[in-house]
N, C-alpha and C positions, 0 to 999 in steps of 0.2 A: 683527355682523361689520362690520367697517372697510374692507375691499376692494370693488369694486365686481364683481370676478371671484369667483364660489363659489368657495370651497377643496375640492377634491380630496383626500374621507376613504374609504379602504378598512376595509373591518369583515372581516374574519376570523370567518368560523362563520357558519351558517344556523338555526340552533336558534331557541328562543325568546327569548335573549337579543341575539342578533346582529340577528335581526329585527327586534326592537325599538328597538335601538340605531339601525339603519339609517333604521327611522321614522322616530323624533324628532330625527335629525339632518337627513334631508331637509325634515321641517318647519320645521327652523330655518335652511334656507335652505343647506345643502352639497350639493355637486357627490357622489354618495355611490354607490360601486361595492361591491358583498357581493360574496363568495367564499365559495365550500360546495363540495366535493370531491363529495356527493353531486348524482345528478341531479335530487334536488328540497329544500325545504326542510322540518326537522325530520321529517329520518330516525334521528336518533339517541338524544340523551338524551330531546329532546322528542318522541318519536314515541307512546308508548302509558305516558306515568307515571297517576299517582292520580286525576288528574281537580281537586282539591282546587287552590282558589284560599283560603289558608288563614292568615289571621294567627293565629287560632285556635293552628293546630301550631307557632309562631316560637318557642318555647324550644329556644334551642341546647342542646347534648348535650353540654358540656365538665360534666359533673360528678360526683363521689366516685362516687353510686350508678350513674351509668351505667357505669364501669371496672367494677364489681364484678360490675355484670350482664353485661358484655364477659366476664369473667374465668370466670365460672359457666359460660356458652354455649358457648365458647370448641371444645370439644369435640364438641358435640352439633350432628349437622348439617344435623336440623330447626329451629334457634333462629332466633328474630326476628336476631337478630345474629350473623356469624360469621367466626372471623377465622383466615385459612390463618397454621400459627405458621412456616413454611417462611421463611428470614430476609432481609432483600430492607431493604439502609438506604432506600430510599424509606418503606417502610413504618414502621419505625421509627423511624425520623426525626420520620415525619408523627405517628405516636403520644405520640412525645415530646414534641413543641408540644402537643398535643392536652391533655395532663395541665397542661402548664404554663401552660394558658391557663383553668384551673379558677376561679382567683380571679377571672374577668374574667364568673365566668356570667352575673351579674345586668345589668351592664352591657350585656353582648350581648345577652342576648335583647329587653330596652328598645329596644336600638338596633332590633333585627330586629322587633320588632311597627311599630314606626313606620314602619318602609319597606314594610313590608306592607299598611299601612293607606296609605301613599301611593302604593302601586303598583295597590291596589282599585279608587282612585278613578279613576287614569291610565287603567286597562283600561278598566272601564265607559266612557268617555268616548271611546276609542281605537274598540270596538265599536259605538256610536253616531256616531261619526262617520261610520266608513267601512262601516256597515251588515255587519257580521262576524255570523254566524249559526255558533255552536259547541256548539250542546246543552248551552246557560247553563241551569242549576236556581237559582234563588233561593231555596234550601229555608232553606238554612243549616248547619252542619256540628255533629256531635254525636257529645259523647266521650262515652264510659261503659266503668266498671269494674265488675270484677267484687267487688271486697272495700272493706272500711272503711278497710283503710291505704293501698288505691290513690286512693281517692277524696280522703281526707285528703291526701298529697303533689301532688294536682291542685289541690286548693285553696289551696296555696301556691303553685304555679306561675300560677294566675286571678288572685291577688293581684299577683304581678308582672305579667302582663300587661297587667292596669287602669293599672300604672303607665305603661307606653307610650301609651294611649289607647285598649283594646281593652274593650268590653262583651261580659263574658259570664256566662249563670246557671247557678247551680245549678240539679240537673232531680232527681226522685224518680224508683222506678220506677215510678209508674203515669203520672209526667209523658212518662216518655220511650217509655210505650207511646203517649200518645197521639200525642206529635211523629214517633215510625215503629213505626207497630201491625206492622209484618212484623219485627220483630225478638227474638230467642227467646232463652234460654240465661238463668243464674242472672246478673245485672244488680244491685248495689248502690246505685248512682248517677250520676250525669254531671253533665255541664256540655255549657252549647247557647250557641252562637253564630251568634244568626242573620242577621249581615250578612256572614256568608262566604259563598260561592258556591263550586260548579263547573263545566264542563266538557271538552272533547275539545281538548287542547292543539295535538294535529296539526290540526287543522281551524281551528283561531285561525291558528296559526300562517302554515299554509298561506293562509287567507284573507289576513291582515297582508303576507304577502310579496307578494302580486297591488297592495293597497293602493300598498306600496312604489314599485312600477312606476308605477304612476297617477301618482304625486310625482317620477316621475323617476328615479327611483334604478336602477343597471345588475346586472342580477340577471347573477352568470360560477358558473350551476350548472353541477358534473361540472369542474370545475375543480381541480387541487391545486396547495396554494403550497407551495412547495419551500424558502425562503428570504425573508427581510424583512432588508435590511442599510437599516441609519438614521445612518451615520456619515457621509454628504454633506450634514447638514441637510435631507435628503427623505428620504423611505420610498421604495426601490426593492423590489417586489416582483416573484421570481421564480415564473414560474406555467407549469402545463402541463396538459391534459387529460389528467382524473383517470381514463380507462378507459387512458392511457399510461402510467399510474405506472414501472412496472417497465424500460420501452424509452425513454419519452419520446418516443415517433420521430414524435409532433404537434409535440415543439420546443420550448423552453422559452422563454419570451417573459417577458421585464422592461417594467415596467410604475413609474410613478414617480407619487406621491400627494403630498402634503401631511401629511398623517397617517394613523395607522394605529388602528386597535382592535381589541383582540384580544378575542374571544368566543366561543374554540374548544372549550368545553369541557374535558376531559381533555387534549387537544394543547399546551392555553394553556402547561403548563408549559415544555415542549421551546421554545417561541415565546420565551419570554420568556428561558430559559436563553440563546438566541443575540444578545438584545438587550441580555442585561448585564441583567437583572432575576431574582430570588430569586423564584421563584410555588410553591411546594410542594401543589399538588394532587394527590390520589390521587384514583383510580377507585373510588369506591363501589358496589356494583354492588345492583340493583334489581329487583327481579319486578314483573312482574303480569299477571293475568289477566284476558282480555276474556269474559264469558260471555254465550252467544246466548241471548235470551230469544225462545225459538220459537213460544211461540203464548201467548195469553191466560192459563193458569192461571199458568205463571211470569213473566208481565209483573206478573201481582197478587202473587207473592212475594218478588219482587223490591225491596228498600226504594228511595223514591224521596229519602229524606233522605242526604244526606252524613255517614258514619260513620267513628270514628276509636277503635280499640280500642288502648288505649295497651299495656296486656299484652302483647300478641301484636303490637306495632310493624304494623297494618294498619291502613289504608284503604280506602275504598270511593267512588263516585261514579257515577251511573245517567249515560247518554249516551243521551239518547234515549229512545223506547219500546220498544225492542229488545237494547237493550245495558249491562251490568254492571260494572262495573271493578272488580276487587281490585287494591291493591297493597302493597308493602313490604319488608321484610326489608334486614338491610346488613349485606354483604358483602366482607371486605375480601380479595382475591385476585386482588390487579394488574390486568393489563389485558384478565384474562376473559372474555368475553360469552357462554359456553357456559349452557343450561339443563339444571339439572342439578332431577330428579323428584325427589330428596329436598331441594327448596327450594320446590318447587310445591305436594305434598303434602299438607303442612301448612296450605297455603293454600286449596285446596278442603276438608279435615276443618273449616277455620274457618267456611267456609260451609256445609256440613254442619249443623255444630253449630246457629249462627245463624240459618240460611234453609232450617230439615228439608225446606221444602213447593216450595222451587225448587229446580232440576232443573240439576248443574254438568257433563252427559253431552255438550254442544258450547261449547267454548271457545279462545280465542289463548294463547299463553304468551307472553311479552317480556321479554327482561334489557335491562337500560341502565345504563351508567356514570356515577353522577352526581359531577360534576367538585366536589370538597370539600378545602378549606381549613379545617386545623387549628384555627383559633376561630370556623369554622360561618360567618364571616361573608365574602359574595363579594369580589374584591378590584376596587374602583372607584377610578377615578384614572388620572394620569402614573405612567410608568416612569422611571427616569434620564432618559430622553432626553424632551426636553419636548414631541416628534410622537408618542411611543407613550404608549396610552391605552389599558389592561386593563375589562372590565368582565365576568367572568367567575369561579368557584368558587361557584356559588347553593348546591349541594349539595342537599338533596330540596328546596329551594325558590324551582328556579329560576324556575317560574310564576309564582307566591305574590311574586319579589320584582322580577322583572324590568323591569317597567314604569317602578319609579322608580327603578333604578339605570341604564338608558338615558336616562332623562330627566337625572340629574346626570352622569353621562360624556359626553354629547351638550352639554350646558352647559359641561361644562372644556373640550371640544374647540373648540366655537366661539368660547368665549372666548380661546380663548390667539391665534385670528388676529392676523395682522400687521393 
């Protein structure tokens, strides 16, 4: 930066990418205010996902066989995937890039293993600095099928991966008894990556935003912006307390930045529509379930490796000594967050099936909207206007990739200073 005065950047969103953003921009020396409508950080997408810090899972979903599996499911409304056909051009719109961006698969998921493997590195470092304690597992994360031809289509998918710079092996099943002996059911094969990691995203999160403040940065939680106009050459942002939405009668208050970043999740589109920018994300919507592991015999049934059942689109990742995560399923059905028992369901018969000998009789349910772009891939960078800066659409990976797309949006933003 060229100024002797920090430049004044507002981040939009409190998730775990706004967070992030926020960080590594006060690192690199900005004057740096976050805004979150909620009263705390990562109450929403990032409040309760998979757990799964995962380059492992970085194959984007633009391809022939995923449509056919969309198209099969489509109906059924236990399916890993489901999609209301009720007609909504948002929706269709977004579907329509989605097929159009099929010839781009290989390329994007290249791209998305790399940034996953740069954002590993970023967190680890991010958690060691500022001493973040999130019921990290170093176990490693491990997929397994259940047939010859599911296994065979992973092992083209490992091949591409390798191409980005990801290690990972084939496992047998008596290999992948040894790597999680708590795990049951007819198993063909897998594949194990063991420099994946997980843990409790809200608790990173939340810990990252206390960091924030150490560096400076002006947390405006329970805030809502109302408005970002960028046509003076500043960001004037209009704000009010977000328990006055309806009345406003705390008063709307403008507020004037340097630059802006938006990292609102699902909202970024609306944001970006008013700034003269095309952002087409839809709400993908997500389960999962936390289950209480209550006393020792289901702490020992409980797997403690990180598990990715490609069949049945689930996830898994242990928090702790006490705690289970299931997650998965996608949803496409606007801007729903309702929990509907025929999505659940299916996700305790999976652990049923899986885990006969732990007990699923106390547990959380949780939907979340994951904010997704048509070629999977989040959108980082300037908008037209050369003070607004997106970093937002991660879609299920927003964890997995966040680190190093606030580290390059944090980058363009301080580079562009006067």
């Amino acid at each position: 930066m060229t100024n002797s005065t920090p430049e004044k950047i507002a981040v939009i969103g409190a998730g775990i990418t706004g967070v992030t953003t926020a960080y590594m921009l006060a690192r690199k020396g900005a004057d740096v205010t976050l805004f979150e409508a909620n009263p705390y950080p990562a109450m929403e997408t990032s409040y309760a996902n998979g757990g799964q810090l995962s380059a492992s899972n970085a194959e984007v979903w633009n391809s022939t066989t995923t449509v056919l599996k969309g198209m099969k499911w489509m109906f059924k409304s236990g399916a890993p995937l489901l999609l209301n056909p009720k007609p909504s051009w948002h929706k269709y719109s977004w579907l329509a890039e989605f097929v159009a961006a099929i010839p781009k698969y290989r390329e994007n998921t290249i791209q998305t293993v790399k940034w996953a493997l740069e954002a590993r590195a970023h967190l680890r470092a991010i958690a060691e600095d500022e001493g973040i304690n999130f019921d990290r597992e170093e176990r490693g994360i491990l997929h397994f099928y259940g047939t010859k031809g599911e296994f065979d289509v992973a092992a083209k998918v490992s091949s591409l991966l390798a191409e980005g710079g990801l290690e990972r092996r084939a496992v047998t099943p008596s290999e992948i008894a040894q790597i999680e002996p708590t795990v049951k059911g007819d198993i063909y094969g897998g594949f194990f990556t063991e420099s994946d990691f997980t843990g409790d995203i809200h608790k990173f999160t939340s810990e990252l935003a206390k960091a924030c403040v150490r560096r400076g940065v002006t947390l405006r939680m329970s805030t809502f912006v109302d408005k970002i106009d960028a046509s003076n050459g500043k960001i004037a942002i209009s704000n009010h307390p977000a328990q006055d939405k309806a009345s406003k009668k705390g008063g709307v208050l403008t507020e004037v930045y340097d630059k802006v970043v938006i990292c609102s999740g699902v909202r970024s589109r609306d944001f970006a529509a008013h700034l003269g920018d095309r952002l087409n994300i839809y709400p993908v919507k997500g389960y999962s379930l936390t289950i209480n592991l209550e006393d020792e015999a289901n702490q020992a049934a409980a797997p403690m490796v990180s598990l990715l059942d490609d069949n049945a689109k689930i996830v898994t990742s242990r928090l702790g000594k006490s705690r289970f995560r299931v997650a998965g399923t996608a949803e496409f059905n606007g801007y729903n967050k309702d929990i509907v028992w025929n999505r659940v369901a299916p996700m305790l018969d999976w652990c049923h099936t899986h885990f006969p000998d732990m007990s699923c009789e106390s547990f959380q349910s949780w939907a979340g909207l994951r904010p997704m772009m048509p070629n999977m891939l989040p959108r980082v960078g300037a908008g037209k206007n050369p003070a607004v800066f997106y970093n937002t659409g991660h879609g299920h990976l927003g964890w997995t990739l966040s680190a190093a797309t606030a580290d390059i949006v944090s980058e363009l933003a301080i580079a562009q200073a006067a």
